[in-house]
C-alpha positions as CSV (number, residue, x, y, z in Angstrom):
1,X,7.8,8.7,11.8
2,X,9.0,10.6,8.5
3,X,7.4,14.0,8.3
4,X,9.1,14.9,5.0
5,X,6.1,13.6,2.5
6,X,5.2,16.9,0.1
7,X,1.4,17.6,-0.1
8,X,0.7,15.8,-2.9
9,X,-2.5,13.2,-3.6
10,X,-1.3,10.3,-5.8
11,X,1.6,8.6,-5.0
12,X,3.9,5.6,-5.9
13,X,6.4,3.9,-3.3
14,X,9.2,2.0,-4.0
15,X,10.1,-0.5,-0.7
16,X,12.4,-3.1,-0.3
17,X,15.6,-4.1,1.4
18,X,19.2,-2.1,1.7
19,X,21.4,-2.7,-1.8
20,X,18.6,-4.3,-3.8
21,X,19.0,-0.9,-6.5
22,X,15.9,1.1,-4.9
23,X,17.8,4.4,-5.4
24,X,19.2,3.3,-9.3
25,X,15.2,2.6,-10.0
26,X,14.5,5.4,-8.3
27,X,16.6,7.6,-10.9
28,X,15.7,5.4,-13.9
29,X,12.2,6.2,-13.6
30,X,12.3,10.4,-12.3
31,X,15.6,11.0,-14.5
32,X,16.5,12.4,-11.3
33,X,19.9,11.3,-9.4
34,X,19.7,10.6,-5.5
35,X,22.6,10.0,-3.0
36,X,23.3,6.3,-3.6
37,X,25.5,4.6,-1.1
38,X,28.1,1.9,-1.2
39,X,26.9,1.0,3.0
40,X,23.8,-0.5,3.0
41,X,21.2,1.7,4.9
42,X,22.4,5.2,3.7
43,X,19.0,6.2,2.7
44,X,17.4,6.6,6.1
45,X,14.9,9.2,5.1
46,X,12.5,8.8,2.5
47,X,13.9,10.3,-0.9
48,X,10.4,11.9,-2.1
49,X,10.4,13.3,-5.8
50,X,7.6,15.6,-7.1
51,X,7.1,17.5,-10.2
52,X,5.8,20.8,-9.4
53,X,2.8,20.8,-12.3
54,X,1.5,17.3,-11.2
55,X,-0.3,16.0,-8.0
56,X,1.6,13.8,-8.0
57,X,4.9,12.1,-5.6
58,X,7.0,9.2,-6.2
59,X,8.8,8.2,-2.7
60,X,11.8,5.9,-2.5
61,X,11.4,4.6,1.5
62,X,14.7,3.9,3.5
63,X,15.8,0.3,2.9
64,X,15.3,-2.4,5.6
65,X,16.6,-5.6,6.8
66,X,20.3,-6.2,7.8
67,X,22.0,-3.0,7.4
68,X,26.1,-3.2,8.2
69,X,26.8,-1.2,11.8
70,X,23.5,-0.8,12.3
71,X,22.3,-2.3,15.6
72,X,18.8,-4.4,15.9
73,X,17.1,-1.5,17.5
74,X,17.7,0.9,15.1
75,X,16.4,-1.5,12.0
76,X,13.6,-2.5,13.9
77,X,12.4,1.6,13.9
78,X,13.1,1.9,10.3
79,X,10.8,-0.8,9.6
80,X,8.5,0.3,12.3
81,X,8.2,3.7,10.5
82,X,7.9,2.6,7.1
83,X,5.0,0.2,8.2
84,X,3.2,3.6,9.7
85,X,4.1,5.7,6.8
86,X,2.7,3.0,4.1
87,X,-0.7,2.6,6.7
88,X,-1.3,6.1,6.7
89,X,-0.9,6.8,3.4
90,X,-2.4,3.6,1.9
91,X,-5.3,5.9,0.5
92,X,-2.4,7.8,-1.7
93,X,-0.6,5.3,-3.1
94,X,-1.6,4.1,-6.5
95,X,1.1,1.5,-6.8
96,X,3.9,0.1,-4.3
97,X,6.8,-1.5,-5.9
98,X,8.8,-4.0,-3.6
99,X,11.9,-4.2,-5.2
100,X,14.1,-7.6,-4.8
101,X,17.5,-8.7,-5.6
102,X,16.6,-11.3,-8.4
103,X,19.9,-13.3,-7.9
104,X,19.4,-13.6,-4.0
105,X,15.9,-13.1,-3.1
106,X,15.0,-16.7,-2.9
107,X,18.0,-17.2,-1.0
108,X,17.5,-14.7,1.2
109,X,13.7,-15.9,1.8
110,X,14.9,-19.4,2.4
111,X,17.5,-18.2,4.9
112,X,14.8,-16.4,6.9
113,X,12.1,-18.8,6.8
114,X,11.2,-20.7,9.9
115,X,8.1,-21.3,12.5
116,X,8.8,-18.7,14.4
117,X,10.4,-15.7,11.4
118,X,8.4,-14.7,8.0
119,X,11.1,-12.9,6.0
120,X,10.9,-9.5,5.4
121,X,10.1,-9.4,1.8
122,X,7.4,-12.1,1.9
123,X,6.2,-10.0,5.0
124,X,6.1,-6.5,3.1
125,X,4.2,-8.2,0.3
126,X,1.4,-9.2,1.7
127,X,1.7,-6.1,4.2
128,X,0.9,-3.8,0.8
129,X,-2.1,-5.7,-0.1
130,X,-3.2,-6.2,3.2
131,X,-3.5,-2.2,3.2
132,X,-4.7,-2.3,-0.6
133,X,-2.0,-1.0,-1.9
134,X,-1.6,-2.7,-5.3
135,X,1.4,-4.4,-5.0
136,X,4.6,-5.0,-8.1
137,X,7.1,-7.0,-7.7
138,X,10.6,-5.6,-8.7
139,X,12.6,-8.3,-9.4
140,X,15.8,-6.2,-9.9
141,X,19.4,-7.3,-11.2
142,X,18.4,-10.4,-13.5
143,X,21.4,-9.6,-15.8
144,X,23.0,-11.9,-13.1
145,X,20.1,-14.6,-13.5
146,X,20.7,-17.4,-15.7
147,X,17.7,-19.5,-15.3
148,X,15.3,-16.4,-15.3
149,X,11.8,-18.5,-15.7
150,X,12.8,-21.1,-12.9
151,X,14.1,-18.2,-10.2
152,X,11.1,-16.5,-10.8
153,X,8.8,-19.3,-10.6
154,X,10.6,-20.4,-6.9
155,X,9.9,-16.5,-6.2
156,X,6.3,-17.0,-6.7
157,X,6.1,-19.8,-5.1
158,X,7.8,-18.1,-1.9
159,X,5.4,-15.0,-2.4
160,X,2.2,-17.4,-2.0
161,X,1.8,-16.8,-6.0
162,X,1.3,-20.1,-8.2
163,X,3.5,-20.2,-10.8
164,X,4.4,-20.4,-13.6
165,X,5.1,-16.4,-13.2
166,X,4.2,-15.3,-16.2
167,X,0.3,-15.2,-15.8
168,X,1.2,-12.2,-13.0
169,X,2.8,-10.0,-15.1
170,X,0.8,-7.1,-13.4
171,X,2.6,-8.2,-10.1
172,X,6.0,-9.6,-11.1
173,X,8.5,-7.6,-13.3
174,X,12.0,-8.7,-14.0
175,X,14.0,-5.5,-14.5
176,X,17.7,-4.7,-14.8
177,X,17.5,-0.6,-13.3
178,X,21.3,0.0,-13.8
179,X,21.0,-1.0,-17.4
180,X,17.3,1.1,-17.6
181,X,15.7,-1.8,-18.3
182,X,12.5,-1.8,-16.9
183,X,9.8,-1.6,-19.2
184,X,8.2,-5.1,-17.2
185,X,7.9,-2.8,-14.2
186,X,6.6,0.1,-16.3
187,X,4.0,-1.7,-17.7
188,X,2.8,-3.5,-14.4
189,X,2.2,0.1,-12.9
190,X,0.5,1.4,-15.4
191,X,-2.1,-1.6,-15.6
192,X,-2.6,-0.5,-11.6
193,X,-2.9,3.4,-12.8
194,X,-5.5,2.7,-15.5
195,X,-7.8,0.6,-12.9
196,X,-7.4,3.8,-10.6
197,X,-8.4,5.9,-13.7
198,X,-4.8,7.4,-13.4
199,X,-3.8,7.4,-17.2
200,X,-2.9,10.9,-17.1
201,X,0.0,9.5,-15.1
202,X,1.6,7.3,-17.7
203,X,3.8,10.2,-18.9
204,X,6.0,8.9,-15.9
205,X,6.3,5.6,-16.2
């Protein structure tokens, strides 16, 4: 289990699997740069940032899925621990962002679908608001998205949301974190921070 978490109250998460840009969003929103690296799986701690005035931590959680030279096992307890990490602190955590790949999320969700496998991001999803955590969509990397409405519409439809996607904006944001283009995902925390009469917190995002 990751013991690293600083003691602060509040807290928003960023999930999702290895190489979808977690660590580039990460930096985009703290202004902060982390360890990114070219081998999926490199974060395998949690990359916590704080700001020492503020009770407040934003946490970047180790990336899951396939993970090159990485062996079943070893996946299987990254996931395990960020399950336990995410139940214990579901109390914290004003907002979780699952962060996708746009271009290969459906893709990916289609390849792992199947009576007896629920892909992992459709899983996490409904894992963070089974635990109440209000859950945003980071639909990362849409630079490399031609038909943006129909590839998030088929992502709705794979995330149990009905399309067309525009009427969850609070829940789906279609970002581009390398370019710092994320005011979608900005916007959809902060509707979850003024409902948890968290304004005070909008400095950040």
């Amino acid at each position: 289990m990751f013991d690293t978490r600083p003691d602060r109250e509040a807290e928003v998460v960023l999930v999702g699997r290895s190489n979808v840009g977690k660590s580039t969003l990460m930096r985009e929103i703290t202004g902060h740069k982390f360890d990114t690296g070219g081998k999926p799986g490199v974060t395998r701690q949690p990359n916590h940032y704080d700001w020492a005035a503020e009770d407040f931590v934003v946490t970047d959680l180790p990336g899951f899925g396939f993970m090159s030279g990485v062996d079943e096992e070893y996946r299987e307890a990254i996931k395990t621990d960020i399950v336990q990490y995410l139940e214990e602190y579901a109390d914290n955590i004003l907002a979780g962002i699952l962060v996708v790949d746009g271009k290969s999320a459906v893709d990916i969700i289609d390849r792992h679908s199947g009576p007896d496998e629920i892909p992992y991001d459709v899983e996490m999803f409904h894992f963070l608001r089974d635990v109440d955590i209000p859950t945003v969509v980071a639909v990362n990397k849409m630079d490399k998205v031609d038909d943006t409405d129909e590839r998030l519409n088929d992502l709705c439809d794979r995330l149990g949301l009905y399309p067309p996607w525009k009427q969850w904006q609070e829940t789906i944001a279609p970002i581009t974190a390398k370019n710092g283009q994320i005011s979608p995902l900005n916007e959809a925390v902060r509707t979850h921070l003024h409902e948890q009469n968290r304004d005070d917190l909008f400095k950040f995002f």
